[in-house]
C-alpha positions as CSV (number, residue, x, y, z in Angstrom):
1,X,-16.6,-21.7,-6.2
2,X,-17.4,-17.9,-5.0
3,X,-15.2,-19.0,-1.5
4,X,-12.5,-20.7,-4.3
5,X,-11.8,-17.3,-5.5
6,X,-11.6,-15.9,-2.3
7,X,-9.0,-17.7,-1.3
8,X,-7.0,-16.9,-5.2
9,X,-7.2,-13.0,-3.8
10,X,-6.2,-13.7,-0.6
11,X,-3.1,-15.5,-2.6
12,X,-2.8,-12.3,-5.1
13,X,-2.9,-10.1,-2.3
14,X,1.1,-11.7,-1.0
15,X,2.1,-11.9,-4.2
16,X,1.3,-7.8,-4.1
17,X,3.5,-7.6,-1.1
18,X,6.0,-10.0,-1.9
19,X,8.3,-7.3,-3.9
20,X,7.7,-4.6,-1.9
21,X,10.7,-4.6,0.4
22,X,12.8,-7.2,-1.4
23,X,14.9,-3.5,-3.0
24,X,15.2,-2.3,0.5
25,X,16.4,-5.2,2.4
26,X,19.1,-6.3,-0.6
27,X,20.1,-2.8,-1.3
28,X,23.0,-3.1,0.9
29,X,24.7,-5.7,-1.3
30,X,24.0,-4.1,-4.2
31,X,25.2,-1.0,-4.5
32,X,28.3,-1.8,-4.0
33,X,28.6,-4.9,-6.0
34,X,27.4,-2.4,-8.7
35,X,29.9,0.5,-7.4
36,X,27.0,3.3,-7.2
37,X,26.8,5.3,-4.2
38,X,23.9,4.1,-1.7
39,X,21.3,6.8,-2.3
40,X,20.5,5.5,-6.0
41,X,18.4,2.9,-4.4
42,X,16.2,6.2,-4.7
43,X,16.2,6.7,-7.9
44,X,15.3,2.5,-8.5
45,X,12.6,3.2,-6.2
46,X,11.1,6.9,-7.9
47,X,11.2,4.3,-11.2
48,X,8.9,2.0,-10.0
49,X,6.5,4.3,-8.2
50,X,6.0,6.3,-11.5
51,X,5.1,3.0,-13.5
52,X,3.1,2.5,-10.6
53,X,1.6,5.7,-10.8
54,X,0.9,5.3,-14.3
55,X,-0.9,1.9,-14.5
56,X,-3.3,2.6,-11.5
57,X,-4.5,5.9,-13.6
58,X,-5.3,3.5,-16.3
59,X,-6.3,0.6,-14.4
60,X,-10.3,1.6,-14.6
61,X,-9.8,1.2,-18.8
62,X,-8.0,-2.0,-18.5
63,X,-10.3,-3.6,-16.2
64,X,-13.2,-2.5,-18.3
65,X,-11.5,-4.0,-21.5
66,X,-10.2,-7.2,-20.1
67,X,-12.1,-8.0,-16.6
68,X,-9.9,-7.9,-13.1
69,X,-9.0,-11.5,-13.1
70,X,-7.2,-11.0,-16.5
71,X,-5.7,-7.6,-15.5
72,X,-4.4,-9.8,-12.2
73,X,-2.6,-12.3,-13.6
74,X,-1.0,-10.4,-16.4
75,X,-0.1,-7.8,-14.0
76,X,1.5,-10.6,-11.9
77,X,3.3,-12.0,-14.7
78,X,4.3,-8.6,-15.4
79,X,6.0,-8.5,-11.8
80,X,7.5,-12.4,-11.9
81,X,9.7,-11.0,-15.3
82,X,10.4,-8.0,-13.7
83,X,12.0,-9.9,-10.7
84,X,13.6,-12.5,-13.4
85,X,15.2,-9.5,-15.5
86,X,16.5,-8.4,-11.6
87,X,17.8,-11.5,-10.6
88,X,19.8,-11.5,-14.2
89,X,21.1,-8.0,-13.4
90,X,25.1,-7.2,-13.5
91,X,24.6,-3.5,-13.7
92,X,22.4,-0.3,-12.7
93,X,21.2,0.2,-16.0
94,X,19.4,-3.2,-15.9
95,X,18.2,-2.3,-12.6
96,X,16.4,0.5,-14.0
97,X,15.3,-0.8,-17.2
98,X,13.3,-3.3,-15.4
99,X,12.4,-1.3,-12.8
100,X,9.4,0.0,-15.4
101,X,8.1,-3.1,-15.9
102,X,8.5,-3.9,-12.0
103,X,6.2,-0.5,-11.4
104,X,3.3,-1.1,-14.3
105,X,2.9,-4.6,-13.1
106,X,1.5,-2.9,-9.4
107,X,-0.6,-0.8,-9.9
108,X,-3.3,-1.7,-12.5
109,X,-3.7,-5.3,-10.1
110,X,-3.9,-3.0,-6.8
111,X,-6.4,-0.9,-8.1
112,X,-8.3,-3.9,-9.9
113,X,-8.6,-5.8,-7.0
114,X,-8.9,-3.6,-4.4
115,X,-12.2,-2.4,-6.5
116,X,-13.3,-5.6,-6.8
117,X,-13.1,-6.6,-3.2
118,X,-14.7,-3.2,-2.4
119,X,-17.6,-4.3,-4.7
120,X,-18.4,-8.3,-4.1
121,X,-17.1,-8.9,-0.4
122,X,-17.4,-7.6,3.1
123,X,-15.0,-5.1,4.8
124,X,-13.8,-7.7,7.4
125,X,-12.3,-9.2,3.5
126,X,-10.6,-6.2,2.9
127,X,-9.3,-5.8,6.2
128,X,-7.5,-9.8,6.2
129,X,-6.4,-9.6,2.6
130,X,-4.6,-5.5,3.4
131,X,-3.0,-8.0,6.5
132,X,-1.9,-10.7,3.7
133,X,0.2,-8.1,1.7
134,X,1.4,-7.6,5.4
135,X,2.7,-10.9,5.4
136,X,3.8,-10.8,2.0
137,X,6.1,-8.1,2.5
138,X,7.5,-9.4,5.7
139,X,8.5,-12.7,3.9
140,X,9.7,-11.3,1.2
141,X,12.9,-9.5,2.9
142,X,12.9,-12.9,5.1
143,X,13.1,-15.0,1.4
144,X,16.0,-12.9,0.6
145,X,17.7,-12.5,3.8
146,X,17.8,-16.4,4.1
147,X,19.1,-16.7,0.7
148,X,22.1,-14.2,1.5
149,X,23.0,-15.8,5.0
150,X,22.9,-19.2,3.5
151,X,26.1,-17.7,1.1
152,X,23.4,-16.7,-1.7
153,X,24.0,-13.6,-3.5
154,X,20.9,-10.8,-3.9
155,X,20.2,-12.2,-7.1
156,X,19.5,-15.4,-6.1
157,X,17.2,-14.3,-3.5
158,X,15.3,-12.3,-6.2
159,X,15.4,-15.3,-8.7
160,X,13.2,-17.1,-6.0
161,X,10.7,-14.3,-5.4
162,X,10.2,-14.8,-9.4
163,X,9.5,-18.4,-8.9
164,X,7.0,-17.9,-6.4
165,X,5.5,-15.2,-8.4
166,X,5.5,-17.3,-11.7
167,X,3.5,-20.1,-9.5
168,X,0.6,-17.4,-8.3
169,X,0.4,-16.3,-12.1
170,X,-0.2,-19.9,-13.5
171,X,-2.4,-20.1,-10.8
172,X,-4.3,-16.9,-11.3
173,X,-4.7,-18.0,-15.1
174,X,-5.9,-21.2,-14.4
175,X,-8.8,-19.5,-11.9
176,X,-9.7,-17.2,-14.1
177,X,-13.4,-19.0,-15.4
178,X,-14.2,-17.7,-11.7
179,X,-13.4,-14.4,-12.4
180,X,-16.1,-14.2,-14.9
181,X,-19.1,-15.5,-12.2
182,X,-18.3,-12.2,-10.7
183,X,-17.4,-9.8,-13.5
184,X,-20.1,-7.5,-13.5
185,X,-20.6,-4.7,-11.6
186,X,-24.4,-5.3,-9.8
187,X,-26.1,-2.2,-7.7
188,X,-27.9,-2.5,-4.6
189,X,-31.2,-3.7,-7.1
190,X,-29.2,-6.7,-8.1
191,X,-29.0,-5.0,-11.7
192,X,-25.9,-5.1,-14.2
193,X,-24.2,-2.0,-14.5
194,X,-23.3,-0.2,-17.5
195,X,-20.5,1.8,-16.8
196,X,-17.9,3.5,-18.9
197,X,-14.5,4.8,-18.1
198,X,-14.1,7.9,-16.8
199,X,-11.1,10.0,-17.5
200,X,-8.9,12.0,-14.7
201,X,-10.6,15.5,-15.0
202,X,-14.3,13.8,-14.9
203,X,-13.4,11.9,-11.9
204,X,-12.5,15.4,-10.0
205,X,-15.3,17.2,-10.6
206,X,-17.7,14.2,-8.6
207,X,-18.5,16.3,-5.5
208,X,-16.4,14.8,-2.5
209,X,-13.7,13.2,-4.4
210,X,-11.4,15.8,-4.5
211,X,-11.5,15.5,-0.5
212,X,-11.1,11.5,-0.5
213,X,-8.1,11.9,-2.8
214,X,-6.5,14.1,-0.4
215,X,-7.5,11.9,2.7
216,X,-6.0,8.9,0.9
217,X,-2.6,11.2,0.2
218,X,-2.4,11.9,3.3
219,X,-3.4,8.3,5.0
220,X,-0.4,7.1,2.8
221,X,2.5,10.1,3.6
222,X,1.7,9.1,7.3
223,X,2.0,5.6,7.2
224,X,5.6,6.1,5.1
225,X,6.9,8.6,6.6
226,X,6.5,6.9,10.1
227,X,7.9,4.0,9.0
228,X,10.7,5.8,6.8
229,X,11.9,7.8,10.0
230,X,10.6,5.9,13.0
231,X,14.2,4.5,13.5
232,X,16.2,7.8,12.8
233,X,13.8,9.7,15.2
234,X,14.5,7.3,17.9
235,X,18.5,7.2,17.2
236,X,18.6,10.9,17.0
237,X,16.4,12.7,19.1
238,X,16.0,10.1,21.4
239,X,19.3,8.6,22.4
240,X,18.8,4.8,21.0
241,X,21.5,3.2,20.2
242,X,21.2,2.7,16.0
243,X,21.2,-1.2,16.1
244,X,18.6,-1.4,18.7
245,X,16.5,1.3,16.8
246,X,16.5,-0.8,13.5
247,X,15.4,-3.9,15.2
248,X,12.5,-2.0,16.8
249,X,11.4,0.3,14.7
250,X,10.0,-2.6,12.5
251,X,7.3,-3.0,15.1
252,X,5.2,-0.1,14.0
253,X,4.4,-2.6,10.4
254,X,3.8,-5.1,13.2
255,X,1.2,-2.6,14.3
256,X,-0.4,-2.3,11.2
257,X,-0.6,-5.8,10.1
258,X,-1.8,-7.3,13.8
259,X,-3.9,-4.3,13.5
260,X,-5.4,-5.5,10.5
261,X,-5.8,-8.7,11.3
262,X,-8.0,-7.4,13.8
263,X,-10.2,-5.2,12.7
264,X,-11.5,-7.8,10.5
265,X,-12.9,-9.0,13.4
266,X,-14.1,-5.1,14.5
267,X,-15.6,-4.6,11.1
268,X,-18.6,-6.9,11.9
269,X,-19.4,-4.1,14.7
270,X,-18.4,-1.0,13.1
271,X,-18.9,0.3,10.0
272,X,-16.1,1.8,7.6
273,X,-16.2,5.6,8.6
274,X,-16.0,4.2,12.4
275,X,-13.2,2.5,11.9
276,X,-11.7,5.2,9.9
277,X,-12.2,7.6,12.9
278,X,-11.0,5.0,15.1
279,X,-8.0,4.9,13.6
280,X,-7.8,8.8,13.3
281,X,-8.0,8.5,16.9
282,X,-5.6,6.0,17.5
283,X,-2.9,7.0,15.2
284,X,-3.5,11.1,17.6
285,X,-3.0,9.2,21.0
286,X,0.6,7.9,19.6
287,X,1.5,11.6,18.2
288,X,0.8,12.6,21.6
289,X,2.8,10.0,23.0
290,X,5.5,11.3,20.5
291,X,5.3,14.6,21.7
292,X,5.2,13.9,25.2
293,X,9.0,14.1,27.0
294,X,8.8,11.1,28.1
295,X,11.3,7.8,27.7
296,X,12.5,6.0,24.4
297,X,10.6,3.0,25.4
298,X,7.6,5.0,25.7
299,X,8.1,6.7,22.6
300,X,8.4,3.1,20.7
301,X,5.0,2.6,22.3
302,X,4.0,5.6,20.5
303,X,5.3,4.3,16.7
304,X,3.0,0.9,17.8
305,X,0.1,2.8,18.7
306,X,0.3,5.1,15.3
307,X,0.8,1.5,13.4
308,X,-2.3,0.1,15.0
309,X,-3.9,3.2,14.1
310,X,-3.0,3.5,10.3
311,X,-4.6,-0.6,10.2
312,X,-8.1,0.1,9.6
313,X,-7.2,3.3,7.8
314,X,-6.0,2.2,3.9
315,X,-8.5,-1.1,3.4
316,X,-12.2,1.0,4.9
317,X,-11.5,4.0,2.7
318,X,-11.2,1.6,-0.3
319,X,-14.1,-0.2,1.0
320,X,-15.8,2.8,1.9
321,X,-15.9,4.3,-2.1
322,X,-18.4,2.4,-4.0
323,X,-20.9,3.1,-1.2
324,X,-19.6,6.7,-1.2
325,X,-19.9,7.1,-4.6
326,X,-21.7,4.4,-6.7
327,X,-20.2,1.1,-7.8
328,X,-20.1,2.3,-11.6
329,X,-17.8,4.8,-10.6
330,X,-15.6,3.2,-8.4
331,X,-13.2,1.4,-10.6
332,X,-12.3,4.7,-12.0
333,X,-11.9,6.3,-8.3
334,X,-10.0,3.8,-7.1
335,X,-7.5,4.0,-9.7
336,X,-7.0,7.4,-9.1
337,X,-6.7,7.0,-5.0
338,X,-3.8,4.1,-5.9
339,X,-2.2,7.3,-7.7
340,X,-2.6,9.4,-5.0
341,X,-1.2,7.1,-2.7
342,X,2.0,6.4,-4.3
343,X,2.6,10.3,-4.9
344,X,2.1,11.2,-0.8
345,X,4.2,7.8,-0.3
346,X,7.3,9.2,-2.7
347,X,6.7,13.0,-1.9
348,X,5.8,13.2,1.7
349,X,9.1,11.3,3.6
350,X,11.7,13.3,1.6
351,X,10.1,16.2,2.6
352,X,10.5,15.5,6.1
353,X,14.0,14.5,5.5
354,X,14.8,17.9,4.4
355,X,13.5,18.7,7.4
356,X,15.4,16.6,9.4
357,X,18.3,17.6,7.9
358,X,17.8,21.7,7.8
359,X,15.9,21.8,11.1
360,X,15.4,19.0,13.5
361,X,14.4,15.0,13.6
362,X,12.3,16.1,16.7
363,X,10.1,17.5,14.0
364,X,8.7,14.5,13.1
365,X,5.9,13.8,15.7
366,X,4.2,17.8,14.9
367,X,4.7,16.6,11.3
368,X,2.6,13.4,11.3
369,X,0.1,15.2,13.4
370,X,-0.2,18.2,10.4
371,X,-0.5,15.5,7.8
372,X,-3.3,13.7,10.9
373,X,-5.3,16.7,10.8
374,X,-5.7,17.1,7.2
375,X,-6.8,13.8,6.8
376,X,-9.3,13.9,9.3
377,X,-10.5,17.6,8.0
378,X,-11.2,16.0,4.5
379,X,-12.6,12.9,5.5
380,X,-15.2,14.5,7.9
381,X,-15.9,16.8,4.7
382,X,-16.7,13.5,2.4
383,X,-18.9,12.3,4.9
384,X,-21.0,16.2,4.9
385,X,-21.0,15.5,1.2
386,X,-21.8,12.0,1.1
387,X,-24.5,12.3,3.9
388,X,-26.4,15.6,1.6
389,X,-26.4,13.6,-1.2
390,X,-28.3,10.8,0.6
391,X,-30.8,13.6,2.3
């Protein structure tokens, strides 16, 4: 039954990543079947990251008061009439009215099961199911870009999505007399928890966390401003031509999804703050690469190497937290962290773009490496805390 479930996360975790891209990839028939100038894609997207924002601060009281599996599947439903109400869309408005529903439905379930992974299965698990929301986002802009080829319209393609996400909610529902086996939250003595819910300014003042919530801002700016720029940086400062740039630029999510993919296999040598500095290490050698004046085709290498790098990164520091700091505090951290990573994710890449813009694209590699050292500064300090508090 315990594998049963498994297998239901793995599931939930692609449904997570099903809708990620699907605004990106259909944008360009939107807009102007709406008439609104491109850039509002933005403000669709700033929507959805503040529900987002919102739900995984609250996540740690809603998981208390209804258990993850429930929390799951209404969070998926949420997402399934989201997609529905977008599929039905004929005008920005709509677009934005259920872009709140669209953002609420993420986080709460990404905090929620992230914890819960963290607290009843390995970190190879964590590693595979990060990869399955890997997948889910790749096929999602595949779903909708077969859909539009095929003489489809945008809605259509987002009409399916819903389906699929409809299916994974009844099936979510249905598992849910698993999700009770598993429920509590058991220490290292194989006692029941009792934990309560702690609010945003308790949650700071537990030494270390202000340093993990930084690391994980930063983890998350990296990995989108990367991807956000990799293909400008290469068109601009390096000479590719734009269509080749766009096609290869995508290999850096390639990175981190074969990356993660493997390091479930490297987890069962390494522990999580190895393979957090291994990816620190990995994701430096690309910036180098970056910096170096060398060739375009180098420089894609570079984008690779950072994507392989950011892998291990996101799923061992969400792994890494109930160890860090107790599993009746987790669900609350967590929560938090999912905030934190949606902020550096929606404040970080326009940043650079003003940059870009005002100064140079070339910036970008000395960037990424600012944003690479604070990370690692932070994270070394959570281990100096974490390591007192064991002595």
């Amino acid at each position: 039954m315990f594998q049963l479930l498994l297998v239901i996360i793995y599931l939930s975790f692609i449904s997570l990543g099903l809708p990620d891209a699907l605004l990106g990839s259909a944008w360009p028939a939107i807009y102007p079947q709406l008439n609104v100038p491109v850039s509002y894609a933005g403000i669709i997207s700033m929507i959805i990251a503040g529900g987002t924002i919102i739900s995984s601060l609250q996540s740690d009281r809603l998981t208390r008061f209804m258990g993850t599996g429930k929390v799951t599947a209404i969070s998926v439903g949420t997402t399934a009439v989201a997609l529905l109400g977008f599929s039905l869309s004929d005008s920005f408005i709509e677009l934005c009215l259920w872009a709140v529903p669209y953002g609420l439905g993420a986080g709460s379930v990404d905090a929620a099961l992230n914890n819960y992974v963290a607290l009843h299965y390995e970190s190879r698990h964590m590693s595979w199911l990060h990869c399955m929301w890997g997948i889910g986002a790749s096929v999602g802009p595949y779903i909708m870009g077969y859909v539009m080829t095929g003489g489809g319209t945008w809605n259509t393609g987002y009409r399916y999505i819903a389906i699929i996400q409809v299916i994974l909610t009844a099936i979510i529902f249905l598992s849910l007399p698993l999700w009770k086996e598993r429920s509590p939250i058991i220490d290292e003595l194989g006692e029941k928890v009792n934990a309560k819910a702690l609010t945003l300014k308790e949650v700071v003042k537990i030494p270390g966390v202000k340093e993990i919530l930084i690391c994980f801002f930063c983890y998350c700016a990296l990995e989108q401003t990367a991807g956000l720029w990799a293909s400008s940086y290469l068109t601009l400062y390096k000479g590719v031509p734009a269509e080749i740039s766009a096609k290869y630029a995508c290999l850096f999510f390639v990175g981190i999804t074969i990356g993660r993919a493997a390091s479930g296999f490297i987890t069962m040598k390494l522990n999580d703050v190895q393979m957090i500095r291994l990816g620190q290490t990995l994701i430096g050698c690309g910036i180098i690469i970056l910096i170096l004046p060398l060739s375009a085709t180098i420089s894609l290498t570079g984008f690779v190497i950072i994507g392989l790098g950011c892998a291990p990164i996101y799923p061992c520091i969400i792994h890494s937290t109930p160890e860090h700091f107790g599993a009746d505090r987790s669900q609350s951290i967590i929560g938090i962290q999912m905030a934190f990573a949606y902020i550096g994710t929606c404040l970080m890449p326009p940043i650079f773009g003003f940059i870009a813009n005002h100064i140079s694209v070339a910036l970008l590699p000395v960037y990424l490496f600012i944003i690479l050292v604070l990370m690692i500064i932070m994270h070394e300090k959570l281990i100096k805390f974490c390591n007192k508090a064991i002595d």
